[in-house]
Backbone atoms as SQL, in Angstrom:
CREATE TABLE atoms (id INTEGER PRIMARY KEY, chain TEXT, resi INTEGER, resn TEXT, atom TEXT, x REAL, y REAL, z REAL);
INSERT INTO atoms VALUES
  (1, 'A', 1, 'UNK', 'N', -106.910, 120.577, 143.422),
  (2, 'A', 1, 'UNK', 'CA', -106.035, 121.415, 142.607),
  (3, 'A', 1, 'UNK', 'C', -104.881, 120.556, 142.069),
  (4, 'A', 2, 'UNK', 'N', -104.667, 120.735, 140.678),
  (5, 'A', 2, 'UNK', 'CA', -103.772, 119.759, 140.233),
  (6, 'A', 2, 'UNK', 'C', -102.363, 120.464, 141.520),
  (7, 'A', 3, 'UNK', 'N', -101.256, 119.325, 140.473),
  (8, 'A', 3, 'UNK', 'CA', -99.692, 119.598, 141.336),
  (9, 'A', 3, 'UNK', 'C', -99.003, 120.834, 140.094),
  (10, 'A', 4, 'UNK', 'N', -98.551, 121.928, 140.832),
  (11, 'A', 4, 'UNK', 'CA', -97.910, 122.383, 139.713),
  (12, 'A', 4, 'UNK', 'C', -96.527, 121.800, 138.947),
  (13, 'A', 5, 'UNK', 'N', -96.026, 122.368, 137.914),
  (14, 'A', 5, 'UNK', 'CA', -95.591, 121.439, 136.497),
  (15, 'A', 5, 'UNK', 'C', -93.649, 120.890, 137.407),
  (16, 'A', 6, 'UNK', 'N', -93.632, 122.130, 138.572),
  (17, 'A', 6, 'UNK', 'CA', -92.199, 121.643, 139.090),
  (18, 'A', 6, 'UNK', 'C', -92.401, 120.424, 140.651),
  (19, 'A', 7, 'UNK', 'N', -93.636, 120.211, 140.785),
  (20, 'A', 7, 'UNK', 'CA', -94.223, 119.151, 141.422),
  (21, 'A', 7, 'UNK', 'C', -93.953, 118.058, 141.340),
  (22, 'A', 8, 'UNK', 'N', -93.958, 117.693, 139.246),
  (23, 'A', 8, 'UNK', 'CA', -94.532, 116.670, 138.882),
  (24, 'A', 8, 'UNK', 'C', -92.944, 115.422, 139.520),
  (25, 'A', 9, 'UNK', 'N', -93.239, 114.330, 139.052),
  (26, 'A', 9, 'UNK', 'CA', -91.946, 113.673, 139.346),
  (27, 'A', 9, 'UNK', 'C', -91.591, 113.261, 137.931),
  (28, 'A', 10, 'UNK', 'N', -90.688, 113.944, 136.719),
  (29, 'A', 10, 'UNK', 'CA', -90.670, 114.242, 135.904),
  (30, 'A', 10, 'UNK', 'C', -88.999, 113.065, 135.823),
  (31, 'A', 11, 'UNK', 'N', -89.894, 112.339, 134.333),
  (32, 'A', 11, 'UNK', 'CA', -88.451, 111.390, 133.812),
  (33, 'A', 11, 'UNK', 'C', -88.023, 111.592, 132.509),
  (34, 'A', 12, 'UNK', 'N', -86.816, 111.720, 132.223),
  (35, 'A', 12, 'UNK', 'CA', -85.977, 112.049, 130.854),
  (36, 'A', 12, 'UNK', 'C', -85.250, 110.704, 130.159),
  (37, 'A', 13, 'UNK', 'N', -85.129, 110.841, 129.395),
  (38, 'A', 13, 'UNK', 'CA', -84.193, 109.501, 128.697),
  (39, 'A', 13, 'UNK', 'C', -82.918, 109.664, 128.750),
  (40, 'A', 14, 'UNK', 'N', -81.706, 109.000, 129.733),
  (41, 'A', 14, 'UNK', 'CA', -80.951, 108.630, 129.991),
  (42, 'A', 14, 'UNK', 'C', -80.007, 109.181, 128.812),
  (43, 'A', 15, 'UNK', 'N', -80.716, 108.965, 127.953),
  (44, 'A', 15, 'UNK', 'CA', -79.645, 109.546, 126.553),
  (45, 'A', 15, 'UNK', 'C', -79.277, 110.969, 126.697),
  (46, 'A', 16, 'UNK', 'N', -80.472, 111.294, 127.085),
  (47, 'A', 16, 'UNK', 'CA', -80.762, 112.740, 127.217),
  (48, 'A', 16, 'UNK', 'C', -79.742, 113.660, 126.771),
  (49, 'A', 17, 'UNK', 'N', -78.898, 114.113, 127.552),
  (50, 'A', 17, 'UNK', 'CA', -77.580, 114.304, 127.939),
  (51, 'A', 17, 'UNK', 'C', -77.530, 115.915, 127.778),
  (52, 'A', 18, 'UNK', 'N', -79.117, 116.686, 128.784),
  (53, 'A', 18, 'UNK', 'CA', -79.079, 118.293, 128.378),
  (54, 'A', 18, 'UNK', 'C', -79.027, 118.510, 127.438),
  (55, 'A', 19, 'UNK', 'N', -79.629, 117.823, 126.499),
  (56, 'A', 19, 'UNK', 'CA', -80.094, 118.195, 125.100),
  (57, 'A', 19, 'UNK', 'C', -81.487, 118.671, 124.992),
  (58, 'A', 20, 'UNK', 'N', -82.380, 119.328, 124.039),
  (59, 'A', 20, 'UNK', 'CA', -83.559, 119.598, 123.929),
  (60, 'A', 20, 'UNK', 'C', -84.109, 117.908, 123.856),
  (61, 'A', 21, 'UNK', 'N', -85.196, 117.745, 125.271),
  (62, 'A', 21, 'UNK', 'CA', -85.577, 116.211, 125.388),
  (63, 'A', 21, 'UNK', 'C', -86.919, 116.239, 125.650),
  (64, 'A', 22, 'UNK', 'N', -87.703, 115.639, 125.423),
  (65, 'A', 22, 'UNK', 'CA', -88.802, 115.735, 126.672),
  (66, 'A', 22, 'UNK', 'C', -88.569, 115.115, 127.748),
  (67, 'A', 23, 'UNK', 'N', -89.643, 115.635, 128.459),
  (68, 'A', 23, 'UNK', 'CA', -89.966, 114.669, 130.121),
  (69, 'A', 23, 'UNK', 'C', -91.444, 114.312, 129.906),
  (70, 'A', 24, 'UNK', 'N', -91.201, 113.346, 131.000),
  (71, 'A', 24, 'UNK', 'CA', -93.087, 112.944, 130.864),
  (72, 'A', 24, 'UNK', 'C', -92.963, 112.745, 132.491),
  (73, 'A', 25, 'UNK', 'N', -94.020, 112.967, 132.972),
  (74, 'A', 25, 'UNK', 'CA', -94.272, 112.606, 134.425),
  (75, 'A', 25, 'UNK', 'C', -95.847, 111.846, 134.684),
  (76, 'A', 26, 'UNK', 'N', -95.902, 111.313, 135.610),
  (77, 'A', 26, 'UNK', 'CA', -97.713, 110.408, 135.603),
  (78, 'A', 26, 'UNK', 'C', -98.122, 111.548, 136.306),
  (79, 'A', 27, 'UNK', 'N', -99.501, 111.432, 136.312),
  (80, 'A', 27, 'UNK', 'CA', -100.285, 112.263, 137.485),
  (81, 'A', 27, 'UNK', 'C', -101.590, 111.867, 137.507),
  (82, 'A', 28, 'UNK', 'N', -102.020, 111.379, 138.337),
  (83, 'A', 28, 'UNK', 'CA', -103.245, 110.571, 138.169),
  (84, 'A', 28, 'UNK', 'C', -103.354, 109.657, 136.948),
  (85, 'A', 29, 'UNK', 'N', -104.476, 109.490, 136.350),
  (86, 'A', 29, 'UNK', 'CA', -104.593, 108.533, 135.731),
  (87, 'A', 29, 'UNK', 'C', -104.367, 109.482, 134.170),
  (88, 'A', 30, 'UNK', 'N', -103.218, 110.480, 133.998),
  (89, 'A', 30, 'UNK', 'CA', -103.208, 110.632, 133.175),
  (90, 'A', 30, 'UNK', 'C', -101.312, 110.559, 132.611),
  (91, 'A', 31, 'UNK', 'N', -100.960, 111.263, 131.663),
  (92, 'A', 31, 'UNK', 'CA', -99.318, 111.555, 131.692),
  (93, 'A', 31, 'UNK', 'C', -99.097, 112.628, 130.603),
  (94, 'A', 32, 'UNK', 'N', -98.237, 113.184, 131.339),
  (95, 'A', 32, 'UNK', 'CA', -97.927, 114.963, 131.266),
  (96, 'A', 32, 'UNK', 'C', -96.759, 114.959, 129.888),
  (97, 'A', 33, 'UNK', 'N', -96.434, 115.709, 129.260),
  (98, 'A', 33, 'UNK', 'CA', -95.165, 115.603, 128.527),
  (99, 'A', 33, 'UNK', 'C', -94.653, 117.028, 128.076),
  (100, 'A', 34, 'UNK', 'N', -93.757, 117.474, 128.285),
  (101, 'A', 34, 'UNK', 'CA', -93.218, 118.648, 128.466),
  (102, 'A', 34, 'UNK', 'C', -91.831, 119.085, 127.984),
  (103, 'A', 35, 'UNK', 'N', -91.196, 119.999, 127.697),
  (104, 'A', 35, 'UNK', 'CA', -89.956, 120.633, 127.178),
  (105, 'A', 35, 'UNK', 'C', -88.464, 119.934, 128.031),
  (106, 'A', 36, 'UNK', 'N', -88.162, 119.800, 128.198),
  (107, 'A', 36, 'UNK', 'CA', -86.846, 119.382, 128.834),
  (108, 'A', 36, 'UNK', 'C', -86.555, 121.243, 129.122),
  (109, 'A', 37, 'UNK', 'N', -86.290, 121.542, 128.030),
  (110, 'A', 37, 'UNK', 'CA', -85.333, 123.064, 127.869),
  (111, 'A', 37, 'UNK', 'C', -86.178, 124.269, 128.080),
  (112, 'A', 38, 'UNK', 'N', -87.740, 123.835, 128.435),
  (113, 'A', 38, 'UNK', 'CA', -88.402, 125.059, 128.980),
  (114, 'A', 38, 'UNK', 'C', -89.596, 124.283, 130.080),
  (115, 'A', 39, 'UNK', 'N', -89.080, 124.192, 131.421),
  (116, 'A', 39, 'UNK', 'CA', -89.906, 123.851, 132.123),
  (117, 'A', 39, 'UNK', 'C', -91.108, 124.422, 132.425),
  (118, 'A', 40, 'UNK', 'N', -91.165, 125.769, 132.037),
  (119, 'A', 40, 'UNK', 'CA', -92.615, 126.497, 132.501),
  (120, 'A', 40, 'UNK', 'C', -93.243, 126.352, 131.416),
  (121, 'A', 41, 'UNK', 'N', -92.863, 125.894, 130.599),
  (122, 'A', 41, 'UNK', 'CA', -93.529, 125.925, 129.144),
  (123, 'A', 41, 'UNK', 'C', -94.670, 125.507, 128.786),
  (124, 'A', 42, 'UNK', 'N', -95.659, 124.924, 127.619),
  (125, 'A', 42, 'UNK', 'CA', -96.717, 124.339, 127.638),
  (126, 'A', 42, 'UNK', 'C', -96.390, 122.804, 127.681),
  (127, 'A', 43, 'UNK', 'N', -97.642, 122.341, 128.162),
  (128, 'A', 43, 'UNK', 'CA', -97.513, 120.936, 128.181),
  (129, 'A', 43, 'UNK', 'C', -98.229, 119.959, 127.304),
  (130, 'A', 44, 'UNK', 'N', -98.262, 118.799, 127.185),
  (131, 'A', 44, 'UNK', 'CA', -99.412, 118.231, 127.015),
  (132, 'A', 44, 'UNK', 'C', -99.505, 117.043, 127.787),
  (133, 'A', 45, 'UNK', 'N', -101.164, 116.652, 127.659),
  (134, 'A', 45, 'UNK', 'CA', -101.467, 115.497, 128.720),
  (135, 'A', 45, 'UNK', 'C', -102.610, 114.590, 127.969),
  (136, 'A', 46, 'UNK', 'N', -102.049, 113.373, 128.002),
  (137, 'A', 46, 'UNK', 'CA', -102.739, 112.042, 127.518),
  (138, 'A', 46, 'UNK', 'C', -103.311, 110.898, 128.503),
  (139, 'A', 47, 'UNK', 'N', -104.133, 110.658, 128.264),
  (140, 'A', 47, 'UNK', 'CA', -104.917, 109.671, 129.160),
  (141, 'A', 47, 'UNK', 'C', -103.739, 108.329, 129.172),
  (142, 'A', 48, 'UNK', 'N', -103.055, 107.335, 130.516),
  (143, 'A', 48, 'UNK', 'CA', -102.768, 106.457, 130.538),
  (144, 'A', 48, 'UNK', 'C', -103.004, 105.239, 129.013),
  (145, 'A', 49, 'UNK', 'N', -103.984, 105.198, 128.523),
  (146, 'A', 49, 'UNK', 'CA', -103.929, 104.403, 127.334),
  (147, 'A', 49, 'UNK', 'C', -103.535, 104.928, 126.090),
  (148, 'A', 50, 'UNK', 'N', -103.925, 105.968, 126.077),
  (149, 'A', 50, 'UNK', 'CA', -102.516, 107.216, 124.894),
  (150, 'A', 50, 'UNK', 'C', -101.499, 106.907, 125.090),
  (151, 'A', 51, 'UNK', 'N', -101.261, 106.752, 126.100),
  (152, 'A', 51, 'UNK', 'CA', -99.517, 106.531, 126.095),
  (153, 'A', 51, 'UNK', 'C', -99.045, 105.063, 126.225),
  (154, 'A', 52, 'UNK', 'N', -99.810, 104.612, 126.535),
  (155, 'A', 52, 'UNK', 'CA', -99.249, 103.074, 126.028),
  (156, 'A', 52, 'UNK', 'C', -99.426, 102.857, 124.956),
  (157, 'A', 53, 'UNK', 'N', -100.739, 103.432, 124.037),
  (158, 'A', 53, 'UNK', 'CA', -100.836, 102.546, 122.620),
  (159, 'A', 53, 'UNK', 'C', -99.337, 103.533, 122.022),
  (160, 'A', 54, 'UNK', 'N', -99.320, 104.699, 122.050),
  (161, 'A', 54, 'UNK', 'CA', -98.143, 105.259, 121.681),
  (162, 'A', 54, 'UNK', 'C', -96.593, 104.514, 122.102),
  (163, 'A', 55, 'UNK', 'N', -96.138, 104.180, 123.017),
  (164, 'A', 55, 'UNK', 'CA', -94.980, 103.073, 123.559),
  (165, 'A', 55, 'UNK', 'C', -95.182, 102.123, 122.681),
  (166, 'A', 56, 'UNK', 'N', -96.244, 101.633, 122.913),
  (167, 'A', 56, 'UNK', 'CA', -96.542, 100.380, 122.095),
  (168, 'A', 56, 'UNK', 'C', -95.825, 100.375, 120.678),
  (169, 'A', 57, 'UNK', 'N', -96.242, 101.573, 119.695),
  (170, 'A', 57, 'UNK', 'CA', -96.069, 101.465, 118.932),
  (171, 'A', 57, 'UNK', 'C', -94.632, 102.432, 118.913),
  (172, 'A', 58, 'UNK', 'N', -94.042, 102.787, 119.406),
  (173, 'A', 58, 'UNK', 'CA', -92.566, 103.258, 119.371),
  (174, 'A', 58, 'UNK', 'C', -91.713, 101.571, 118.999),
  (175, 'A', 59, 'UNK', 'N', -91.966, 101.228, 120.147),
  (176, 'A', 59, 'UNK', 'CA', -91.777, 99.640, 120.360),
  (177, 'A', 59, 'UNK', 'C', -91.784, 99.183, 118.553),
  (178, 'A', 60, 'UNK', 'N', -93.196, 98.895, 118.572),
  (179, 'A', 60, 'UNK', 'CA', -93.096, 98.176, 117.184),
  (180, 'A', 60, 'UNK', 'C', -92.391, 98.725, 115.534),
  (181, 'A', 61, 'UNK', 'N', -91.865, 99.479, 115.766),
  (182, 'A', 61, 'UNK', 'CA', -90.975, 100.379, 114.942),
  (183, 'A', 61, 'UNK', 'C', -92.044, 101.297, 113.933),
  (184, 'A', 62, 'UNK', 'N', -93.384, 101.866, 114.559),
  (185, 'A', 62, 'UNK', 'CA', -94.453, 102.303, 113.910),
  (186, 'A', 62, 'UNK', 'C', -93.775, 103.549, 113.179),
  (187, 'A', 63, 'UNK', 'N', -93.192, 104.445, 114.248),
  (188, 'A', 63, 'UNK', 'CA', -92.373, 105.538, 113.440),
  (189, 'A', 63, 'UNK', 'C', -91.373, 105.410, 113.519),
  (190, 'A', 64, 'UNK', 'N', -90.696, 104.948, 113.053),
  (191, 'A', 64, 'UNK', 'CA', -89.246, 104.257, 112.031),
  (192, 'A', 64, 'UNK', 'C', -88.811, 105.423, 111.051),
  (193, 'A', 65, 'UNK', 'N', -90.021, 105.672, 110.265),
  (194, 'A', 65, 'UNK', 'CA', -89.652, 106.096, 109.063),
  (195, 'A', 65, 'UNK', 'C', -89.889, 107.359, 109.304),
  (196, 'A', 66, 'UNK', 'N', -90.088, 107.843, 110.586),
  (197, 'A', 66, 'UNK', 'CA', -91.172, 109.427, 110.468),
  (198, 'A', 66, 'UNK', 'C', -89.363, 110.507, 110.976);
């Protein structure tokens, strides 16, 4: 049975500052991403290499312009 969503070990960006943010938490070999401002809310979940090619390209200034 998965962990439920107040389980997860859920990280925010420092910037954050109780603003509408996300969180992302790992969970197995996948990673969760969720509301900051509505924890019961819906989620979504990407396989470990989703989310790196995505970092990746945060990193490389892919959406810059978006």
């Amino acid at each position: 049975m998965p962990p439920m969503l107040g389980e997860l070990n859920w990280h925010v960006a420092a910037m954050c500052n109780g603003g509408a943010c996300i969180r992302v938490a790992p969970q197995g070999d996948q990673v969760v991403i969720g509301d900051s401002k509505n924890p019961d809310g819906p989620i979504l979940t990407y396989s470990r290499t989703e989310w790196h090619a995505f970092v990746d390209g945060v990193r490389q200034g892919d959406f810059d312009n978006v």
